[in-house]
C-alpha positions as CSV (number, residue, x, y, z in Angstrom):
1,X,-24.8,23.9,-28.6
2,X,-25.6,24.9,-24.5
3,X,-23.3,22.4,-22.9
4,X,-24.9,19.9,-20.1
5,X,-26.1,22.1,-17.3
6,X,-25.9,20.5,-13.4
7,X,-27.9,21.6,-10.6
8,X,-25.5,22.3,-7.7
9,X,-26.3,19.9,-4.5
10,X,-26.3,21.5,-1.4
11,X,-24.8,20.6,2.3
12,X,-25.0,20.5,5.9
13,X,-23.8,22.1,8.4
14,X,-20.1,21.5,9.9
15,X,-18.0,22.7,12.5
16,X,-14.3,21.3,12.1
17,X,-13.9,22.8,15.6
18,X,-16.0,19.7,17.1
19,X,-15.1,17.5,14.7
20,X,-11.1,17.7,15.1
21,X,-8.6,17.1,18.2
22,X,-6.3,19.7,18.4
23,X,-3.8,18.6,21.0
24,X,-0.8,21.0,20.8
25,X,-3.3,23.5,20.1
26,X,-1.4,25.2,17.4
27,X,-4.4,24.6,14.7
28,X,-7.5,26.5,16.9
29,X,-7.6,29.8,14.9
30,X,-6.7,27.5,11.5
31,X,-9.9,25.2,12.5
32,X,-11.8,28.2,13.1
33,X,-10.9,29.7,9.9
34,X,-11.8,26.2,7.9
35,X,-15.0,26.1,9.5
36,X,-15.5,29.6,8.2
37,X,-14.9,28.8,4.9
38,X,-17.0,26.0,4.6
39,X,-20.1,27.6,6.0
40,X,-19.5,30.4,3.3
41,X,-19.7,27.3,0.7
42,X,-22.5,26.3,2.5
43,X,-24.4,29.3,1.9
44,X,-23.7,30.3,-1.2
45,X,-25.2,26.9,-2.3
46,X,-28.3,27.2,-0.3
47,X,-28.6,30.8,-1.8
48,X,-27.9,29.4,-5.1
49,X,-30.6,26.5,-5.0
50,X,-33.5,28.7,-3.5
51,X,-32.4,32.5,-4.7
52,X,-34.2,33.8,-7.6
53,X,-32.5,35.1,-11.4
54,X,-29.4,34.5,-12.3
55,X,-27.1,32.7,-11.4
56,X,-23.5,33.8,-10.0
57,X,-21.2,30.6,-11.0
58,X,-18.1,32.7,-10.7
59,X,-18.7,32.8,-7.2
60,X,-19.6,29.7,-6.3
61,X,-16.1,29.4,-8.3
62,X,-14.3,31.2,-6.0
63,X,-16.3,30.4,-2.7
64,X,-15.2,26.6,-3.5
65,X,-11.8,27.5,-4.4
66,X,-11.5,29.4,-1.4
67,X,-12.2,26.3,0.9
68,X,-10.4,23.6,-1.0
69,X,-7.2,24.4,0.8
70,X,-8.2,24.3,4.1
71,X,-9.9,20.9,3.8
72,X,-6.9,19.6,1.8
73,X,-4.7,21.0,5.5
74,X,-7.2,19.0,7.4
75,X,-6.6,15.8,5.6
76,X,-2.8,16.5,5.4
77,X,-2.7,16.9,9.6
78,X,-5.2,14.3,10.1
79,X,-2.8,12.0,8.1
80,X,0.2,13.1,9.8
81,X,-1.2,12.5,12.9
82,X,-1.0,16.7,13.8
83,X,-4.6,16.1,14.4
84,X,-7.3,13.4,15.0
85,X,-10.8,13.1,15.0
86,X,-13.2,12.3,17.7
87,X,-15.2,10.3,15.8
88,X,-15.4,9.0,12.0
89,X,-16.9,12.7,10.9
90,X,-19.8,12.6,8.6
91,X,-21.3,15.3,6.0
92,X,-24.3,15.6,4.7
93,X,-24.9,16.3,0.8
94,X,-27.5,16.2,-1.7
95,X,-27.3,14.2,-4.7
96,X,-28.2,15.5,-7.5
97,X,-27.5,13.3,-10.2
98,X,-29.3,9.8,-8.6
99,X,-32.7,9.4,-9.8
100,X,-34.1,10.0,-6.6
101,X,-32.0,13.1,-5.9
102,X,-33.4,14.3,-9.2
103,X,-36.8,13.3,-8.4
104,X,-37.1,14.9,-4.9
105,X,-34.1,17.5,-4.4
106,X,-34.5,18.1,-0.8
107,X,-33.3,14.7,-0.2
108,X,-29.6,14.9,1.4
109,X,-27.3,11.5,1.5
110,X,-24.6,11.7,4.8
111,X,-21.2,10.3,3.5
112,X,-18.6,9.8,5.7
113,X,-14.7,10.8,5.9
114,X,-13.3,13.8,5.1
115,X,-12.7,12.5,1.4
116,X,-16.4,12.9,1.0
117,X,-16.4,16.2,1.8
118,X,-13.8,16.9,-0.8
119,X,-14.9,15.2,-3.4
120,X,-18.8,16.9,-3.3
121,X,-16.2,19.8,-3.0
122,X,-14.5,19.1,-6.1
123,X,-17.9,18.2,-8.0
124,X,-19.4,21.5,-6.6
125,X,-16.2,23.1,-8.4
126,X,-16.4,21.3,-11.9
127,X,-20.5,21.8,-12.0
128,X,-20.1,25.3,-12.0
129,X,-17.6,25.7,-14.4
130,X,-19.7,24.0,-16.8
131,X,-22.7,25.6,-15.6
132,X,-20.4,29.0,-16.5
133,X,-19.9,27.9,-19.4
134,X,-23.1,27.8,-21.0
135,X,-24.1,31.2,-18.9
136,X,-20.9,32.2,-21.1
137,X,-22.7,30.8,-24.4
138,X,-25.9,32.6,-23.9
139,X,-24.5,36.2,-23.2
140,X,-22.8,35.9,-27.1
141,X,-25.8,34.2,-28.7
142,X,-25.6,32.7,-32.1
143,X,-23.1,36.2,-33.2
144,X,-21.6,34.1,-35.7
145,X,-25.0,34.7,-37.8
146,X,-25.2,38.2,-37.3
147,X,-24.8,40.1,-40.5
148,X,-23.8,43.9,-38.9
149,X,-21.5,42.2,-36.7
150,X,-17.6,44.3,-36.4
151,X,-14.3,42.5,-37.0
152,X,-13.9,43.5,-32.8
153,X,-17.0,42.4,-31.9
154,X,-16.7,38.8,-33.4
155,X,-12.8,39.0,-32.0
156,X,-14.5,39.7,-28.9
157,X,-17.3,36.7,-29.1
158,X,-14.5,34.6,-30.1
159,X,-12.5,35.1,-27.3
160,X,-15.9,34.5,-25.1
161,X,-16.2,31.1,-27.3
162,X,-12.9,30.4,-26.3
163,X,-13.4,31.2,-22.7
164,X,-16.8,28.8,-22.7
165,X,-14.5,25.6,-24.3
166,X,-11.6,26.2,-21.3
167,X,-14.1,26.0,-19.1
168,X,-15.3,22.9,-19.9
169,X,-11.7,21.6,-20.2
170,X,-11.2,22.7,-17.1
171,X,-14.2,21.0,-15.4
172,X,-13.1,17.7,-17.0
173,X,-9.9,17.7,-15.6
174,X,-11.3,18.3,-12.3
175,X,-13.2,15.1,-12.6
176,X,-9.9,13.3,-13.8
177,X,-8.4,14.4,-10.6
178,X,-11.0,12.8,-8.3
179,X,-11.6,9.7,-10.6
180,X,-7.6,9.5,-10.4
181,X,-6.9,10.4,-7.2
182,X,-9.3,11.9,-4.7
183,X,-11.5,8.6,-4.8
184,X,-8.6,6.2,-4.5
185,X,-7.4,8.2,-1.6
186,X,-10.9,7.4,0.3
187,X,-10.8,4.0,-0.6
188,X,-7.4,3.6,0.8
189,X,-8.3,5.8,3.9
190,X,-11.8,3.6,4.6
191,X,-10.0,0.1,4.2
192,X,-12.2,-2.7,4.0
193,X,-15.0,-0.3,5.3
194,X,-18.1,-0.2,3.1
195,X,-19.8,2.8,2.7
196,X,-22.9,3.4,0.5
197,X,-22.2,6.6,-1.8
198,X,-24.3,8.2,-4.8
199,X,-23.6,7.5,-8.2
200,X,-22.0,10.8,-8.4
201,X,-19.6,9.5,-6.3
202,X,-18.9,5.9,-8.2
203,X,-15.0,6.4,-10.7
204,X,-16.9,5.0,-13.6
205,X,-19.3,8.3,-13.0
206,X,-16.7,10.4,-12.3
207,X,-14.6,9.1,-15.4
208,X,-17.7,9.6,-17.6
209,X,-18.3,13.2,-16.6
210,X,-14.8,13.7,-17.6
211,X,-15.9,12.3,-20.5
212,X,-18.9,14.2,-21.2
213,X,-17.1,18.0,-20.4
214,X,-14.1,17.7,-22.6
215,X,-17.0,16.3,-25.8
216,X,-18.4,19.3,-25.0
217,X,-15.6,21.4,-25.1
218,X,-14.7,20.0,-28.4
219,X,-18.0,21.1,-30.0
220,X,-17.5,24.3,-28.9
221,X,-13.9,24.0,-30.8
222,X,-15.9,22.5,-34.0
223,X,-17.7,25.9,-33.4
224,X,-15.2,28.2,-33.3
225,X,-13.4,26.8,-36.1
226,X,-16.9,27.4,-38.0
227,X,-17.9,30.7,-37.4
228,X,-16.2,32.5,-40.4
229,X,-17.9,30.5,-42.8
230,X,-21.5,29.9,-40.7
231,X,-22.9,33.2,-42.2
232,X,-21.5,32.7,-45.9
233,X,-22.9,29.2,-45.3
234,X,-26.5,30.1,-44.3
235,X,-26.3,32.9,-47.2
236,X,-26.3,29.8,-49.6
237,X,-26.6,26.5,-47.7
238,X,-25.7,23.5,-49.7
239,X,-22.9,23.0,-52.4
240,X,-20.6,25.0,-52.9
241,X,-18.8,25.4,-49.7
242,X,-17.5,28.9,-49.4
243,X,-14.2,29.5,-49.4
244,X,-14.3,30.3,-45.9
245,X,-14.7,26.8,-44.7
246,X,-12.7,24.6,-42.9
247,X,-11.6,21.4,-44.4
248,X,-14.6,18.6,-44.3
249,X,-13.0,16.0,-43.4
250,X,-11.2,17.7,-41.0
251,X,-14.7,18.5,-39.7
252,X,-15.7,14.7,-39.4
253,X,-12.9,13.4,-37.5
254,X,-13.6,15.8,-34.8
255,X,-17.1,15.0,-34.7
256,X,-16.3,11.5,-34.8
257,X,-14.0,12.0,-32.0
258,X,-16.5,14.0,-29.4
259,X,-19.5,11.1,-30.7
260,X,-16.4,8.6,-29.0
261,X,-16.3,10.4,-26.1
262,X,-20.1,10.8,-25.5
263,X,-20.5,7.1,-26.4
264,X,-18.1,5.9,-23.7
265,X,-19.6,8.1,-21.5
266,X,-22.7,7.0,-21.8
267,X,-21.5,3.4,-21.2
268,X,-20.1,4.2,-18.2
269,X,-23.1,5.9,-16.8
270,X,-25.1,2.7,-17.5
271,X,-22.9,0.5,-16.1
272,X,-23.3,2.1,-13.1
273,X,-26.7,2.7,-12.8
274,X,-28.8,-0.1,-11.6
275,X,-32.3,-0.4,-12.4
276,X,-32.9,-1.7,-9.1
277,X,-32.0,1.2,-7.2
278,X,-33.0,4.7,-7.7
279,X,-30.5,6.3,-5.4
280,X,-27.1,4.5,-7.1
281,X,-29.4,4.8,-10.8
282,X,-27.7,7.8,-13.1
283,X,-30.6,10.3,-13.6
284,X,-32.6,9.4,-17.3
285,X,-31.8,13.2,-18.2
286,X,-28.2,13.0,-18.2
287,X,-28.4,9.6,-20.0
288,X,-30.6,11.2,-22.6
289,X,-28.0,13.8,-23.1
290,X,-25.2,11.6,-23.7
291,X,-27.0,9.5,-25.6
292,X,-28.5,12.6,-28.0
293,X,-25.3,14.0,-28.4
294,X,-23.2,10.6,-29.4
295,X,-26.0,10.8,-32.1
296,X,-26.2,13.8,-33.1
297,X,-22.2,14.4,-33.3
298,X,-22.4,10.7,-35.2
299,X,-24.6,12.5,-37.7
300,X,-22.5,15.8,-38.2
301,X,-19.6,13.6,-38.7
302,X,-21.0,11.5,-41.6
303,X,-22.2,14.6,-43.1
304,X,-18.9,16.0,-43.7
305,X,-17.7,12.7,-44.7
306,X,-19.8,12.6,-47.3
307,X,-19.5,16.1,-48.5
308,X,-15.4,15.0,-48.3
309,X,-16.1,12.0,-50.4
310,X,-18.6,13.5,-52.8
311,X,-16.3,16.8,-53.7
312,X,-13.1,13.8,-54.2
313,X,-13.4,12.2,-57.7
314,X,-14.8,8.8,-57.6
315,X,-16.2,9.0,-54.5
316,X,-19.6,10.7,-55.0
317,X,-21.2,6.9,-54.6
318,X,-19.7,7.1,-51.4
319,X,-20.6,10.6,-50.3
320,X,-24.5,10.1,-51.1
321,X,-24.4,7.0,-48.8
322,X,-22.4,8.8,-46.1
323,X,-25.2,11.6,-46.5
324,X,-28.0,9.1,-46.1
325,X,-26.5,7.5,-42.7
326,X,-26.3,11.3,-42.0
327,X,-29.9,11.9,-42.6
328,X,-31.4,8.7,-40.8
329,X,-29.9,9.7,-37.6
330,X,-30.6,13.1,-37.7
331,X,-34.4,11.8,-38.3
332,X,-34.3,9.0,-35.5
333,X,-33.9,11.8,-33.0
334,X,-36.6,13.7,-34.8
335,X,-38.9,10.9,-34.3
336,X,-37.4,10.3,-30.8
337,X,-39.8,13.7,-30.2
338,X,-36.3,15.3,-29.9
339,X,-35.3,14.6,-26.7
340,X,-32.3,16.3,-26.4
341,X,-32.7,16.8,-22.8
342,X,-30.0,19.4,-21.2
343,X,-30.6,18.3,-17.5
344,X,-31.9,21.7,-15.8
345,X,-31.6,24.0,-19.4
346,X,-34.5,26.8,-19.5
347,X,-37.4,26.6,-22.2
348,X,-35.4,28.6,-25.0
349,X,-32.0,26.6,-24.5
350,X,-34.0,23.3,-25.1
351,X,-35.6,25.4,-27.7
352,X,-32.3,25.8,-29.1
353,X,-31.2,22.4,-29.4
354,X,-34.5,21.7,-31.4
355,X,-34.0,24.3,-34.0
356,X,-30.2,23.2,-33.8
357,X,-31.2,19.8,-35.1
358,X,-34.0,20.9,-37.6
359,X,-31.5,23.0,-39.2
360,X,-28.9,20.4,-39.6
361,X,-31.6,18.0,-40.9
362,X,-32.5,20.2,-43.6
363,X,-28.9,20.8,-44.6
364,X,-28.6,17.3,-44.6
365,X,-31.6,16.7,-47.0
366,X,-29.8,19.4,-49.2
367,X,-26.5,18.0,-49.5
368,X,-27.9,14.5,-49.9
369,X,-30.0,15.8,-52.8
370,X,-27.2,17.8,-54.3
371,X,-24.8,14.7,-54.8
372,X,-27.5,12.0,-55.7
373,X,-28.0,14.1,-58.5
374,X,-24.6,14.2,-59.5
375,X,-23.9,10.7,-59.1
376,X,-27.0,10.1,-61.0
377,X,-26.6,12.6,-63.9
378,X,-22.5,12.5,-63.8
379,X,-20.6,9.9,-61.8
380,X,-22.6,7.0,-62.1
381,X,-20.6,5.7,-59.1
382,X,-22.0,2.4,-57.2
383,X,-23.2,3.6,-53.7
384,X,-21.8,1.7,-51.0
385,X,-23.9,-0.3,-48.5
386,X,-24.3,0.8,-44.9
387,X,-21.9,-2.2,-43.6
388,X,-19.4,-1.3,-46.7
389,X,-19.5,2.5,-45.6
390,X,-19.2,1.7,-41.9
391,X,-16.0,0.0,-42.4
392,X,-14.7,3.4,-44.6
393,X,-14.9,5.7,-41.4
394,X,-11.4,7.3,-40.2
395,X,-10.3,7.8,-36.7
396,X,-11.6,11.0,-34.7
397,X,-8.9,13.8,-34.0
398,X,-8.9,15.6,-31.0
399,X,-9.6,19.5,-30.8
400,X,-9.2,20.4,-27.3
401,X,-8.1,18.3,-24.5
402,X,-8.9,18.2,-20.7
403,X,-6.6,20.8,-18.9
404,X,-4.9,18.9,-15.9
405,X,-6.6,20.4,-12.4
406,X,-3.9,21.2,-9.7
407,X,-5.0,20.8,-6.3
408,X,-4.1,24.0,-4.3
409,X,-1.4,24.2,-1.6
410,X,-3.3,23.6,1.5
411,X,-2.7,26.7,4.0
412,X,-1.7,25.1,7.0
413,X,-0.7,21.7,8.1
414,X,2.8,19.9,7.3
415,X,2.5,19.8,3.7
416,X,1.5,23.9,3.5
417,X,4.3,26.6,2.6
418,X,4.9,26.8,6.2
419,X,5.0,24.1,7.3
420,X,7.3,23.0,4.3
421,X,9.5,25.7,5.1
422,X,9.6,24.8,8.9
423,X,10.9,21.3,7.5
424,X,13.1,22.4,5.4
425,X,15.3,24.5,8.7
426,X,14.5,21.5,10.8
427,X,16.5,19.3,8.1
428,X,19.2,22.1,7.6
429,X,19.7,22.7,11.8
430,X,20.0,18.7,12.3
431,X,22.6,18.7,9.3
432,X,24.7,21.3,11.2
433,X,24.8,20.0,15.1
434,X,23.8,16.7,14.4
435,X,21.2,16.0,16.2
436,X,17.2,15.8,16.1
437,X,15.9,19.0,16.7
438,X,12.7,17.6,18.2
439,X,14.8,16.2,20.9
440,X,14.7,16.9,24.1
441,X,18.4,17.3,25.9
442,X,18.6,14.7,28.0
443,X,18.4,12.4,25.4
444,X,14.8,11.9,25.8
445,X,11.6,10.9,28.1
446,X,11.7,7.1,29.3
């Protein structure tokens, strides 16, 4: 599966020199330097959006990492009252998951405070990581398949499949960190001030991109854990499993937990997009997505169910009616024309997902036919009916969770290494004479 693919807004110009009041002048040459590494952000995006084949998301990577620490020392001084602003700065920044931003992508939203600036910051951050890794899935391909492949090579791809699901994990716990923190923080900074922001921008949007990265991640992990039996099994699809396969039910419950995740998700999303308004409305690609993949992983995970139940004696009733939910849902996104929209995916990667779901369809139909014949010919077990076998479905387990994102130190300001360690002797001086070492020696201007 090619994970969900963002198209990386873009932003305005800034100059932090204009924006900030230095008045001790000990920041100039760190203002100058933030400005610096903002405008390289700035056009490494604008390169991105209009620059032609492919795409360098390691850079934009680094690029974003490399300016996170000086806005993070902005915020920090600004707090601390080391600097001020001349005015209430605002940035400007494309949306790109409102319906309009989607719709017309030159249009740019101005947001103000410097929270704004790192939250796009921090979205810029976790769109590329995804975006890397599905650049990440294409360079392996489907190697699992391949019938010449070496015992390096598929360590090799493995480690690559690997690399693709950290990604994503990694991504989703950047989102945790502005739903949990970053957002609050620009709430509290704003007061009762209201400001209008894109949906991108809203927690329940931020949570549910969490959401979405980490169900990703985990059928990447369904993948890995599959790729030493995926040839044997497309050798001889059906019944038997080969020995090579992991455990069925096993197989279900994390299906069942990344259909969980895409479900919430996709409630989220909804609840925050109003119909009313295309610019706070979620775009209908991303909701398609969600929605597609809650089924589909809904599907995979009754289909191993049922294979659980049909291998376990006196449960093949249970296993062909498992199968059958299995097999209607795989068809109702046939007959959906198989939207399984992947926001800004090329022609072969929505190519992919098509075949993708054909394939599992047919295995479906195989399996289903396999263990209606059994329970007809052999078992003679009562079949269960769709309410009955709803109630029979276990708890989802988790594969891979969100890795934690830690904000970098900033490089200047009070709360940077030097200005910790500056601190830290101003503590240790006033513990040995006694007095404030800010003080002036006449006790101090009137």
């Amino acid at each position: 599966m090619a994970p969900y693919q963002y198209e990386l807004p873009t932003t305005g110009a800034v100059s932090f020199t204009d924006i900030c009041i230095d008045g001790t002048g000990s920041y100039t040459v760190a203002l100058v330097e933030a400005t610096t590494a903002r405008a390289n952000l700035r056009s490494i995006l604008k390169e991105h959006k209009h620059g032609a084949g492919e795409k360098d998301y390691l850079r934009i990577i680094k690029t974003a990492d490399g300016y996170l620490p000086h806005i993070y020392s902005i915020i920090a001084c600004v707090t601390a009252g080391e600097l001020s602003l001349r005015n209430s700065p605002v940035f400007s920044w494309r949306s790109t998951l409102s319906s309009r931003g989607f719709a017309t992508p030159s249009s740019r939203t101005d947001v103000p405070s410097l929270y704004a600036d790192l939250a796009f910051t921090l979205l810029t951050l976790a769109y590329a990581y995804s975006n890397l890794s599905s650049v990440t899935l294409a360079a392996i391909g489907q190697y699992e398949l391949e019938r010449t492949i070496s015992d390096a090579e598929r360590k090799a791809k493995d480690e690559k499949l690997n690399f693709a699901a950290n990604l994503l994990a990694r991504a989703s716990g950047v989102y945790e960190h502005l739903a949990e923190r970053v957002l609050p923080e620009w709430d509290k900074a704003i007061g009762a001030t209201k400001t209008e922001r894109p949906p991108e921008l809203a927690k329940v949007v931020v949570t549910a991109l969490a959401k979405l990265a980490v169900a990703d991640a985990n059928q990447l992990a369904i993948r890995k854990l599959m790729t030493r039996s995926a040839y044997d099994s497309t050798l001889t699809p059906g019944p038997p499993l080969p020995k090579s396969h992991p455990p069925t039910s096993l197989l279900g419950k994390l299906y069942i937990n990344a259909s969980s995740l895409y479900t919430s998700a996709l409630s989220l999303v909804n609840a925050a997009s109003p119909t009313s308004n295309d610019s706070k409305e979620v775009n209908a690609h991303l909701r398609h997505y969600l929605s597609d993949e809650s089924t589909f992983c809904s599907a995979m995970s009754h289909r191993w169910f049922g294979v659980d139940a049909g291998e376990a004696p006196g449960r093949c009733g249970e296993g062909v009616a498992f199968l059958a939910w299995s097999k209607s849902e795989l068809e109702s996104l046939k007959e959906n024309k198989l939207k399984l929209s992947v926001g800004k995916a090329t022609k072969e990667e929505k190519a992919a997902k098509k075949d993708r779901l054909a394939d599992e369809l047919d295995s479906a139909k195989v399996f289903l036919k396999y263990y209606q014949k059994m329970n007809d010919s052999v078992h003679f077990n009562p079949v269960p009916s769709n309410a009955e076998i709803r109630g029979k479905v276990p708890e989802g387990r988790v594969a891979i969770q969100s890795k934690a994102y830690e904000p970098p130190m900033p490089c200047f300001g009070p709360t940077s290494e030097e200005g910790l360690r500056r601190q830290a002797e101003a503590v240790s001086l006033e513990e040995i004479t006694g007095q404030d070492p800010d003080a002036s020696g006449d006790g101090g201007a009137d």
